[in-house]
C-alpha positions in Angstrom: 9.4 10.7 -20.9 7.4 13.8 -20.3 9.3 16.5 -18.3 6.7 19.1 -16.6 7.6 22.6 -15.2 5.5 24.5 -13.0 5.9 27.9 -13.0 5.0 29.8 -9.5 3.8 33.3 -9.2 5.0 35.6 -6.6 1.3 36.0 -4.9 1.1 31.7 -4.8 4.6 32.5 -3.0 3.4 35.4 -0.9 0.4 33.1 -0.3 2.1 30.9 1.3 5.0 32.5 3.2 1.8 34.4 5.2 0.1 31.1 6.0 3.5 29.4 7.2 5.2 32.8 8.5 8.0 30.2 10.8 7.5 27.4 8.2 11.0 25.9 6.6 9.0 24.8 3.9 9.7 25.6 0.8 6.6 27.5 -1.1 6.5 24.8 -3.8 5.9 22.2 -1.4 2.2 23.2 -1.0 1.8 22.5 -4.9 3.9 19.5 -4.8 1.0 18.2 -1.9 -2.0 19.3 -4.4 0.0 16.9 -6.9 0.6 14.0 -5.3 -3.3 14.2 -4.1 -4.0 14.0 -8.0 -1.6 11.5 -9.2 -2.7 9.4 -6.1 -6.7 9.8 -7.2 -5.5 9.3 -11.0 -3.6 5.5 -9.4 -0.3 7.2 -10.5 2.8 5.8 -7.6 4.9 8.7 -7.1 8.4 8.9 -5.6 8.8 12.3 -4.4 13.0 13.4 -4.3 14.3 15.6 -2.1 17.4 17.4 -0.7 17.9 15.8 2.5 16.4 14.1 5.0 15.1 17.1 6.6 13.5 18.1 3.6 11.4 14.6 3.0 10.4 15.1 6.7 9.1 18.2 6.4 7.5 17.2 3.2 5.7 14.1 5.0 4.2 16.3 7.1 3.0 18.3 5.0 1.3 15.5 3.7 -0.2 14.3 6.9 -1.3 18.0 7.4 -3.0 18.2 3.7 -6.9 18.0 3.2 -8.1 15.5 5.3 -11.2 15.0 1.9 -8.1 13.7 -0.3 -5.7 11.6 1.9 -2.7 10.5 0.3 -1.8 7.4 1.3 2.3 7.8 1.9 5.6 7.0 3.7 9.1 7.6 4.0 11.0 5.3 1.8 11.9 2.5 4.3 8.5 3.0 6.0 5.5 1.5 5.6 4.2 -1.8 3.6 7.1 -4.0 2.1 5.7 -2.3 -1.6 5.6 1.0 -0.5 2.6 3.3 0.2 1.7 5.2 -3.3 3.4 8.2 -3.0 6.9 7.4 -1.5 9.1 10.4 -0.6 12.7 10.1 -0.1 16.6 12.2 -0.5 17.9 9.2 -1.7 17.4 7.0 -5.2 14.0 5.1 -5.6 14.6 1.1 -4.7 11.0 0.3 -6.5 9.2 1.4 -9.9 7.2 4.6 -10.0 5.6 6.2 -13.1 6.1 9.9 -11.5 8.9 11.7 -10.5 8.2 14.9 -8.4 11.2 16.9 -7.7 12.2 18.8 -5.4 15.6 19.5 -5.6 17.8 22.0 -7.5 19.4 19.3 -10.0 18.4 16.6 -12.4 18.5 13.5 -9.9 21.0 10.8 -12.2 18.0 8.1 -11.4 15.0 10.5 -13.7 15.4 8.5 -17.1 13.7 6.1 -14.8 10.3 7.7 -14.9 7.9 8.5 -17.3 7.0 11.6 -16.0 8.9 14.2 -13.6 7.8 17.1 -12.5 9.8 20.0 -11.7 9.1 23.3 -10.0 10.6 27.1 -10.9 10.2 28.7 -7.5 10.2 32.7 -8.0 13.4 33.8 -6.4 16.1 34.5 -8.7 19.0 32.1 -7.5 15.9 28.9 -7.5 15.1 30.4 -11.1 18.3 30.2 -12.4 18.8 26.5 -11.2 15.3 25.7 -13.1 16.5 27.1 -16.3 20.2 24.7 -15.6 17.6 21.6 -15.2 15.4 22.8 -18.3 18.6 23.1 -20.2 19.6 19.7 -19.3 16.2 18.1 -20.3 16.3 19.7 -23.7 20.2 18.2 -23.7 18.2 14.6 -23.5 16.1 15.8 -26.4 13.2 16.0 -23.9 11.1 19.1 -25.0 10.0 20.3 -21.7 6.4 21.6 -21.1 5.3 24.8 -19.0 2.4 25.2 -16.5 1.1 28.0 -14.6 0.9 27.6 -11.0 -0.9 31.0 -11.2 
């Protein structure tokens, strides 16, 4: 299993908060679009894990709202064909295979030794930092040696 943190900077966040001044959104969203555009090109299926259901909503739309040049075939999980669409996002535990795990929530789902990659996000306020380093910690625990990326 490889276990991927992206790091974001406070201009990314600033960035984005501008854009999306009434948005809900959470900043990392925006990334977690860009990443499921590349996994999709790269013929990755993604599940994408959120909060709640409000969160996936949001997310979803995001997605219908991203780049119209690199479409990203999704749904809600429930939605779409009986195999799912390839990125499928959901606040509940994945009922099919998928290679990536994108998370966006502040915990380790129990269901992640199911993929063989998850990526996780260390937002840039303090209380979302700390709740990275908790799901770092827990990966290491596993004796999964997380990797770092720059979101710049």
């Amino acid at each position: 299993m490889h276990v991927s943190f992206y790091l974001l900077s406070d201009t990314a966040a600033d960035d984005t908060a501008s854009q999306n001044e009434l948005s809900t959104v959470p900043a990392h969203f925006a990334l977690a679009c860009q990443l499921c555009a590349d996994l999709y090109r790269a013929r990755q299926r993604v599940f994408v894990y959120t909060a709640n259901q409000q969160q996936a909503e949001a997310f979803d739309e995001l997605l219908w709202q991203f780049d119209a040049e690199r479409f990203v075939p999704h749904n809600l999980s429930g939605e779409g064909p009986k195999y799912g669409a390839p990125v499928e996002i959901s606040w509940q535990a994945p009922k099919q295979q998928r290679q990536v795990l994108i998370n966006l929530t502040d915990t380790v789902p129990a269901f992640a030794n199911r993929f063989s990659q998850i990526i996780e996000f260390v937002p840039t306020a303090a209380p979302d930092k700390a709740l990275a380093r908790e799901r770092f910690k827990h990966y290491r625990q596993q004796g999964i040696t997380p990797t770092t990326v720059n979101a710049g």
